[in-house]
C-alpha positions, 0 to 999 in steps of 0.5 A: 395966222401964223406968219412964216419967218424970215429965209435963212441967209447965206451967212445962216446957210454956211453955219453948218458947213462950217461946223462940219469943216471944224469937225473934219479938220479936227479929226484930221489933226489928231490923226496926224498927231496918232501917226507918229505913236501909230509908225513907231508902235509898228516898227516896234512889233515888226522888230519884236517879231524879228527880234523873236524870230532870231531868238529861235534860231540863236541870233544875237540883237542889237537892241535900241540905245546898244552897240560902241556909241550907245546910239542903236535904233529900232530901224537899226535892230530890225535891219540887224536882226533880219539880215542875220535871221535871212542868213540862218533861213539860208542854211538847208535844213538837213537833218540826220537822226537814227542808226546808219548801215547795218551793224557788223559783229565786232564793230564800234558802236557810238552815237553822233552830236554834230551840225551840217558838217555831219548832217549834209548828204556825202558827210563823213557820218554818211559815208561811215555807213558802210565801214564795217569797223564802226556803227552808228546806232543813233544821234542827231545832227542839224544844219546850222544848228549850235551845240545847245540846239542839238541838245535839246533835240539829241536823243537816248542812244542805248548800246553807244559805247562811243559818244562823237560831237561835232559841235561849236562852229556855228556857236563860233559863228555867233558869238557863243563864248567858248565857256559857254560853248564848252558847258553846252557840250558837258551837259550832252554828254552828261545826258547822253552818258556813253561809256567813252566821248570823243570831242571833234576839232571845229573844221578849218573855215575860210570866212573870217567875218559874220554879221554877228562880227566874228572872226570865224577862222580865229574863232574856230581855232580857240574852240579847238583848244578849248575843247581839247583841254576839256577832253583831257580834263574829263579823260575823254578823247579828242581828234581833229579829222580836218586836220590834213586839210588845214592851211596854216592859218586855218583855212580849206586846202585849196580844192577841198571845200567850195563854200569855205566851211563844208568839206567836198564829198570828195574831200569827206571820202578822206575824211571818213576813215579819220573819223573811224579810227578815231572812234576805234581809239576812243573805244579803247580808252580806259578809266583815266583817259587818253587824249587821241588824234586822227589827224589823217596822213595825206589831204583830202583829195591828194 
């Protein structure tokens, strides 16, 4: 008969559970052991994600191991990177594209290339609407956008006899050269083709820091002087509308802009008809070229 064998202690008893404590403990450890590889491959997809955000809308980056002390992180680029992308997704996106006004006989016929000075409702393009000494027959212009943005969206413009940019300040903004800039805008042109161009002067500004560390006031007056010695170079014209309501040292006259960057709609009111004689001027350039100015006689407002 068989006989039955002996009960189980309570040492035979514990054997099982003990296995299972060592299983769980070593799970537990590689967990803990993956975490570190698991927190940084993270926070590297959520930088690379910003990092690609900011791309798109032109902000430069701060990568790992970068800047004065070679010493950037990857919690320093995300920081970096998404302080300047929340600023670029702070601009309202206006956009301003197609013919303005009805069309005179007689008037000048040209096309625009500009940023938010341009695009913003009550802009000097807007208000032109309605001048009877010029026509806008098509362009594009978009807030906060560089001049390379804008040449990737600017369309044909048939029957411009006049081709206007008002470009650069937002390159200025971060931290495009001005070489760079300048290249930008002769490629535009060269696509656009219009018979005469004119190169606005960057509008006065009273910041003179951004997150990409530019000095935007003094940043606006090189363009400006870049940009008037492309115009000579190519024999177009150049013009600076703002000029009546420059400071001396590149800022707003007091009362003309609320945000330190954009004229008032009253201040644009002056502006306008700046910017029409200086198209009225550029039309009359001939093959060699002339380099024109629309500083106006009386600031904005007065």
């Amino acid at each position: 008969m068989h006989q039955p064998g002996p009960l189980p202690t309570d040492r035979d008893d514990r054997l099982p559970r003990r296995r299972r404590r060592l299983v769980v403990a070593a799970a537990v450890l590689t967990a803990v052991v993956a975490l570190p590889t698991l927190a940084v491959t993270t926070e590297h997809l959520v930088a690379v994600s910003l990092r690609v955000a900011a791309a798109d809308r032109g902000a430069a980056v701060v990568r790992p191991g970068e800047g004065a002390a070679g010493g950037g992180t990857v919690a320093v680029d995300t920081r970096v990177a998404a302080e300047r992308d929340a600023e670029l997704r702070h601009t309202p996106d206006q956009v301003l594209t197609g013919a303005l006004g009805p069309s005179v006989p007689g008037a000048v016929t040209f096309a625009y290339a500009g940023d938010s000075i341009t695009a913003r409702p009550g802009s000097w393009l807007r208000d032109l609407a309605t001048d009877p000494t010029v026509h806008a027959v098509g362009g594009y212009a978009h807030s906060g956008y560089r001049s390379d943005q804008v040449a990737a969206r600017m369309p044909a413009a048939p029957g411009a006899d006049v081709l206007v940019v008002e470009l650069g300040t937002n390159d200025v903004n971060q931290g495009v050269p001005v070489a760079r800039i300048t290249a930008e805008v002769d490629a535009l042109v060269a696509a656009v083709g219009a018979p005469h161009v004119l190169l606005v002067a960057a509008p006065p500004s009273d910041h003179t820091s951004s997150l990409w560390g530019v000095d935007r006031r003094a940043g606006n007056a090189v363009l400006d002087r870049a940009l008037a010695a492309d115009a000579a170079r190519h024999g177009w014209s150049s013009a600076d509308p703002f000029a009546a309501d420059r400071t001396a040292d590149g800022g707003w006259l007091p009362g003309t802009s609320l945000d330190g960057i954009h004229p008032t709609a009253a201040a644009n009111v002056a502006i306008a008809p700046r910017f029409a004689r200086a198209i009225v001027a550029a039309a009359a350039v001939g093959g060699g070229g002339t380099v024109t100015s629309a500083a106006g006689s009386a600031p904005s407002g007065t």
